[in-house]
PyMOL CGO cylinders between C-alpha atoms (Angstrom):
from pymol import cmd
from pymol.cgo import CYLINDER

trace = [
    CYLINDER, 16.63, 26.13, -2.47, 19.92, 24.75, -1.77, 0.3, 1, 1, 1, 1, 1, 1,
    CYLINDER, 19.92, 24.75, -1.77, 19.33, 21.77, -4.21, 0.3, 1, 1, 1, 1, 1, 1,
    CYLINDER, 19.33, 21.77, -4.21, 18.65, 23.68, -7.19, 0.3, 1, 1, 1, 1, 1, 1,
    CYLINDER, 18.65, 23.68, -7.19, 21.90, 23.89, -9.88, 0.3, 1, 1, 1, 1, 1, 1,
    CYLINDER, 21.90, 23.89, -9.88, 23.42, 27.52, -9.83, 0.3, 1, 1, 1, 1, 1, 1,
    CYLINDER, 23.42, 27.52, -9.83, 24.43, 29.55, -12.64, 0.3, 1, 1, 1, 1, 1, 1,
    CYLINDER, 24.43, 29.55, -12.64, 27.85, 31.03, -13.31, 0.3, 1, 1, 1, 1, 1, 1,
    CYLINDER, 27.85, 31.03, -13.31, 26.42, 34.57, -11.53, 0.3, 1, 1, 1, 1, 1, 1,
    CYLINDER, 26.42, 34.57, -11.53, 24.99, 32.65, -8.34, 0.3, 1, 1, 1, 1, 1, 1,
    CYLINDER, 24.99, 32.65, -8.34, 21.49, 32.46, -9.62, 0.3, 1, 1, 1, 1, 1, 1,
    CYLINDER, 21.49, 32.46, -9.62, 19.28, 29.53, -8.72, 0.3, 1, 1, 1, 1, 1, 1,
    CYLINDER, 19.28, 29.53, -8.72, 17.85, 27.71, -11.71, 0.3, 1, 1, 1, 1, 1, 1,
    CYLINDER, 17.85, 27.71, -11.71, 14.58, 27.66, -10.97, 0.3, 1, 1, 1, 1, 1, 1,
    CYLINDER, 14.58, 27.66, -10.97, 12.13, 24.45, -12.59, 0.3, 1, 1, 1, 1, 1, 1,
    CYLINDER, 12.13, 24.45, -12.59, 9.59, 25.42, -14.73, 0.3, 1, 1, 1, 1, 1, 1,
    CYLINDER, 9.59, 25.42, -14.73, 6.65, 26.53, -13.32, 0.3, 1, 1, 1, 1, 1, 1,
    CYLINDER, 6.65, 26.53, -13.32, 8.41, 27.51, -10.52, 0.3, 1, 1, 1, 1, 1, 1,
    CYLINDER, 8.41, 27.51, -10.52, 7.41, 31.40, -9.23, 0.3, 1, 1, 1, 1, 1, 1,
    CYLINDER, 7.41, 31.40, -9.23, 10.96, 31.90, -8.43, 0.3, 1, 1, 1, 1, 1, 1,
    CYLINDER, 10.96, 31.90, -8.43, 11.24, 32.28, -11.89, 0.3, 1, 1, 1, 1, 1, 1,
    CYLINDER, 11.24, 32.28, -11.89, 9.10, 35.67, -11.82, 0.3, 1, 1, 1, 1, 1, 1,
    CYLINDER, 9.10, 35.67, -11.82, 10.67, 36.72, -9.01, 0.3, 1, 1, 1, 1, 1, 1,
    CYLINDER, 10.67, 36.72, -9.01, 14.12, 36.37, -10.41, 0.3, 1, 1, 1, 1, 1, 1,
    CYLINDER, 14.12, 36.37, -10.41, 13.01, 37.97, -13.42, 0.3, 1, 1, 1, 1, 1, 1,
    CYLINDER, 13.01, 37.97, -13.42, 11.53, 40.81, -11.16, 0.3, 1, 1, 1, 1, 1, 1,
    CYLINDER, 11.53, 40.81, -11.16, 14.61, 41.15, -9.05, 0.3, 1, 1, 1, 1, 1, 1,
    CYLINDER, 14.61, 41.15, -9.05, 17.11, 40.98, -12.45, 0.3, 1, 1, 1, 1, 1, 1,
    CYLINDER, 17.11, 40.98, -12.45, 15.05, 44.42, -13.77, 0.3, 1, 1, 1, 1, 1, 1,
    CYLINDER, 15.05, 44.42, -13.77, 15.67, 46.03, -10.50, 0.3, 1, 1, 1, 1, 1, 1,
    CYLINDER, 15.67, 46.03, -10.50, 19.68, 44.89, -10.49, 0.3, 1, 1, 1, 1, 1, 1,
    CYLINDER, 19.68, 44.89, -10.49, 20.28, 45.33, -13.74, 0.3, 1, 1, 1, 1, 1, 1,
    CYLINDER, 20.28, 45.33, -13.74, 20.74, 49.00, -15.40, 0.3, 1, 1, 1, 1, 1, 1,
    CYLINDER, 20.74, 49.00, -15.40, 19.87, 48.22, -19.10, 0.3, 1, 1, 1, 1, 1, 1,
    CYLINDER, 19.87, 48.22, -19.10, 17.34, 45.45, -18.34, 0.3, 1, 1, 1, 1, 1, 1,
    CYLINDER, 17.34, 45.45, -18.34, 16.87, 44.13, -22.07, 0.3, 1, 1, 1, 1, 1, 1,
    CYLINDER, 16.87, 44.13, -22.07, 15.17, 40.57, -22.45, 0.3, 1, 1, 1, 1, 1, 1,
    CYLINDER, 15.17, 40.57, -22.45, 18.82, 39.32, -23.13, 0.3, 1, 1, 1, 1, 1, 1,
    CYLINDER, 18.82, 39.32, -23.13, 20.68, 40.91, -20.59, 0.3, 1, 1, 1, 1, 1, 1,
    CYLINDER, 20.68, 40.91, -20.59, 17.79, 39.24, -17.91, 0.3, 1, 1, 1, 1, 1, 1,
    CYLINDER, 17.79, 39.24, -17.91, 18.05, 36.03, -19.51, 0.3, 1, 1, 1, 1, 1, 1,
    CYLINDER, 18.05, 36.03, -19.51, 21.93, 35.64, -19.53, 0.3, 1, 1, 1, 1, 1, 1,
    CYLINDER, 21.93, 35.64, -19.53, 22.31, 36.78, -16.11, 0.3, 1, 1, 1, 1, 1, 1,
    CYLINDER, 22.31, 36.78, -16.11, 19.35, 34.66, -14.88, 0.3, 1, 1, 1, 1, 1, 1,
    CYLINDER, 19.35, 34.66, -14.88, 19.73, 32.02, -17.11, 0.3, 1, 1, 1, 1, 1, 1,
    CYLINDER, 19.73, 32.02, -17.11, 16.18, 32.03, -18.07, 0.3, 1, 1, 1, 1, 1, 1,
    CYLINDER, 16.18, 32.03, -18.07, 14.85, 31.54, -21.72, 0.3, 1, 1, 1, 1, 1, 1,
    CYLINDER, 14.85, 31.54, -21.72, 14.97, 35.01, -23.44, 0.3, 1, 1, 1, 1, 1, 1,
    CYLINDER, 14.97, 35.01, -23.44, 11.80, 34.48, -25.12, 0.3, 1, 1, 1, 1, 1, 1,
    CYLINDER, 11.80, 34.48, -25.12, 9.80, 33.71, -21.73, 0.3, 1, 1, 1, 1, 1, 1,
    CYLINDER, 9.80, 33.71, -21.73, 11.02, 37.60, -20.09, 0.3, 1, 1, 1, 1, 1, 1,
    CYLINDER, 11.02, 37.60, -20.09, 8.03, 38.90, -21.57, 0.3, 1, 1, 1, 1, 1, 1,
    CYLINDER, 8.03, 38.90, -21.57, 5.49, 36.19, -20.33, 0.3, 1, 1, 1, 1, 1, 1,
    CYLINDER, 5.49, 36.19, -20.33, 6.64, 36.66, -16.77, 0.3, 1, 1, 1, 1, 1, 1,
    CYLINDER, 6.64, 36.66, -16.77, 6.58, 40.57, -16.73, 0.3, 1, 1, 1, 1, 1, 1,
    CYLINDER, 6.58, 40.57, -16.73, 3.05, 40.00, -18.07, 0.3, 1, 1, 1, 1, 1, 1,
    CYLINDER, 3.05, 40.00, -18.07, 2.57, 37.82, -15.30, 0.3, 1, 1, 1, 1, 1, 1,
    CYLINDER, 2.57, 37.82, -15.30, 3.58, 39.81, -13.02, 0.3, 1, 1, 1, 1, 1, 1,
    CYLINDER, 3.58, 39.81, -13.02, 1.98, 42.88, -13.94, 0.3, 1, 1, 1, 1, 1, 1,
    CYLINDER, 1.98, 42.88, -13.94, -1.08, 40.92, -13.53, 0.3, 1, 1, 1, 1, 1, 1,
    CYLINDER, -1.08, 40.92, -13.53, -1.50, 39.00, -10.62, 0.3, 1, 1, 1, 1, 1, 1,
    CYLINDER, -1.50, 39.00, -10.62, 0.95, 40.60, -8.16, 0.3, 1, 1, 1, 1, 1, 1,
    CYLINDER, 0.95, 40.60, -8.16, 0.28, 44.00, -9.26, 0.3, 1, 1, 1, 1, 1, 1,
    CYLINDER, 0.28, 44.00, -9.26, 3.94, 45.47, -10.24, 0.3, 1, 1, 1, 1, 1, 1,
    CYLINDER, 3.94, 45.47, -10.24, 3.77, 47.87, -12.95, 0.3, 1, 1, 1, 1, 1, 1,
    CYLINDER, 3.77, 47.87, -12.95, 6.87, 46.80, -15.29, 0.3, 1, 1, 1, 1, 1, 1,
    CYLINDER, 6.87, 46.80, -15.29, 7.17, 49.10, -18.73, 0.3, 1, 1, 1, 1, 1, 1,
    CYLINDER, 7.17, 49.10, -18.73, 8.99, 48.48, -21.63, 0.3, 1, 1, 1, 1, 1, 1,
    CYLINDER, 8.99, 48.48, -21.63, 10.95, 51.47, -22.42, 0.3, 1, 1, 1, 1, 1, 1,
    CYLINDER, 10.95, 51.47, -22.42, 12.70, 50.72, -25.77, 0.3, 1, 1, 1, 1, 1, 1,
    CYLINDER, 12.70, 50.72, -25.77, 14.23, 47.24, -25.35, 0.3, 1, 1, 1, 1, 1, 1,
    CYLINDER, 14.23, 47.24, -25.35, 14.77, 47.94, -21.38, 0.3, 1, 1, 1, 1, 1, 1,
    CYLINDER, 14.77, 47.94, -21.38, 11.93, 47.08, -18.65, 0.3, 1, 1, 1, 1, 1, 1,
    CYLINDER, 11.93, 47.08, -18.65, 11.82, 49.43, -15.95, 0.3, 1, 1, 1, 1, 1, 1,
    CYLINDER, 11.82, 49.43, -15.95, 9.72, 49.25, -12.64, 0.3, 1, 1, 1, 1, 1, 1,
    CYLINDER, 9.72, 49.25, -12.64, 7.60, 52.09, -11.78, 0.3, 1, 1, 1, 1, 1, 1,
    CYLINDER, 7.60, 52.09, -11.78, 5.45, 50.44, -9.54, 0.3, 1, 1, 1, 1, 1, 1,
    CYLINDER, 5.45, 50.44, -9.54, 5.90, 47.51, -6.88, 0.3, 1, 1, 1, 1, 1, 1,
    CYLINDER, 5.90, 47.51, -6.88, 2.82, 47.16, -6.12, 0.3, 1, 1, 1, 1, 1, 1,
    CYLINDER, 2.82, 47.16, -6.12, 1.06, 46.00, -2.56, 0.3, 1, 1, 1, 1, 1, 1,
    CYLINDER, 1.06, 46.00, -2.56, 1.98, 42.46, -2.69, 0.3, 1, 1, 1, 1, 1, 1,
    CYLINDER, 1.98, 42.46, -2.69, 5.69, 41.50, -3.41, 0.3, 1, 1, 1, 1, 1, 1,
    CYLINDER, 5.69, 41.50, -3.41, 8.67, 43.35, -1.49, 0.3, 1, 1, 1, 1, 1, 1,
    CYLINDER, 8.67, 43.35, -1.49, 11.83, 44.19, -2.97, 0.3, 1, 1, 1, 1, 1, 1,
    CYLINDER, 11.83, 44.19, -2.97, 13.88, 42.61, -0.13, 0.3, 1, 1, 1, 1, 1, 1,
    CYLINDER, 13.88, 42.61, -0.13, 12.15, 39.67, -0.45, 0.3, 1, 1, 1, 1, 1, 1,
    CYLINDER, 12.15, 39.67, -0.45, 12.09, 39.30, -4.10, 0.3, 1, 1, 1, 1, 1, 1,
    CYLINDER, 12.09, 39.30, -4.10, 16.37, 40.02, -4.46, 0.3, 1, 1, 1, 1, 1, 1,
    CYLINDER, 16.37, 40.02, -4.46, 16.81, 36.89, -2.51, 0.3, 1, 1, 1, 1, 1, 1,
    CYLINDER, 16.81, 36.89, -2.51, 15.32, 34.83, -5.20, 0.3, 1, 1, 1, 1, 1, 1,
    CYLINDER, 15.32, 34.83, -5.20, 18.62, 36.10, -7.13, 0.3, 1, 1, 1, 1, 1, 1,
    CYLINDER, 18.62, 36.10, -7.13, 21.04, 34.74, -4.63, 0.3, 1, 1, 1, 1, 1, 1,
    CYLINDER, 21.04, 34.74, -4.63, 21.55, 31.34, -3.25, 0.3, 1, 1, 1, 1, 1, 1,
    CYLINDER, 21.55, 31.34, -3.25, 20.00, 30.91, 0.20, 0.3, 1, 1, 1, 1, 1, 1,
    CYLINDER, 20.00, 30.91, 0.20, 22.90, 28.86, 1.84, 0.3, 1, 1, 1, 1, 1, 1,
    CYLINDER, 22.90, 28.86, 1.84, 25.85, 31.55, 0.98, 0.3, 1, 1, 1, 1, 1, 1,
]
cmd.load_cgo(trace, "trace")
C-alpha cells in the first residue's frame, strides 16, 4: 500500500477496481457521524456518485447490512465476513 498517492486526510487512493475502495467506503460510514455520500467521498476521496454502488456491493457479497437513513448510511449489521479492525486500516496508510 505504501505506493499508492494519499489524500489530504491520510487516505490511500485506491485504483479502480480495487476492493480497498469498499472497504474504505465501509470504514468512512463507521468513522464518520453524518455519513452522507459527500461527506464519504471528500474524506475518502472517492467519486460521490460511486458511494452507492459500493454499499450495494457490499451489502451483497460480504454480507454488511448498510441503510440509508435520510442522506446518512448507517451500519446495523457487519456481517460474518469483514471485521471492523481490519476494514479501518484500509483508511490509514500502512507505513505510518
Amino acid at each position: 500500500m505504501s505506493e499508492l498517492e494519499i489524500n489530504e486526510r491520510g487516505v490511500p487512493q485506491y485504483p479502480k477496481g480495487h476492493a480497498g475502495r469498499l472497504l474504505a467506503t465501509l470504514a468512512a460510514i463507521d468513522l464518520l457521524a453524518d455519513a452522507t455520500a459527500i461527506r464519504i467521498a471528500e474524506y475518502t476521496g472517492l467519486s460521490k456518485g460511486n458511494i452507492d454502488t459500493y454499499v450495494k456491493v457490499l451489502n451483497t457479497q460480504f454480507g454488511t447490512s448498510i441503510v440509508k437513513e435520510g442522506s446518512a448510511y448507517k451500519i446495523h449489521e457487519w456481517g460474518s465476513v469483514l471485521q471492523k479492525n481490519g476494514v479501518r486500516k484500509y483508511l490509514i496508510r500502512s507505513d505510518k
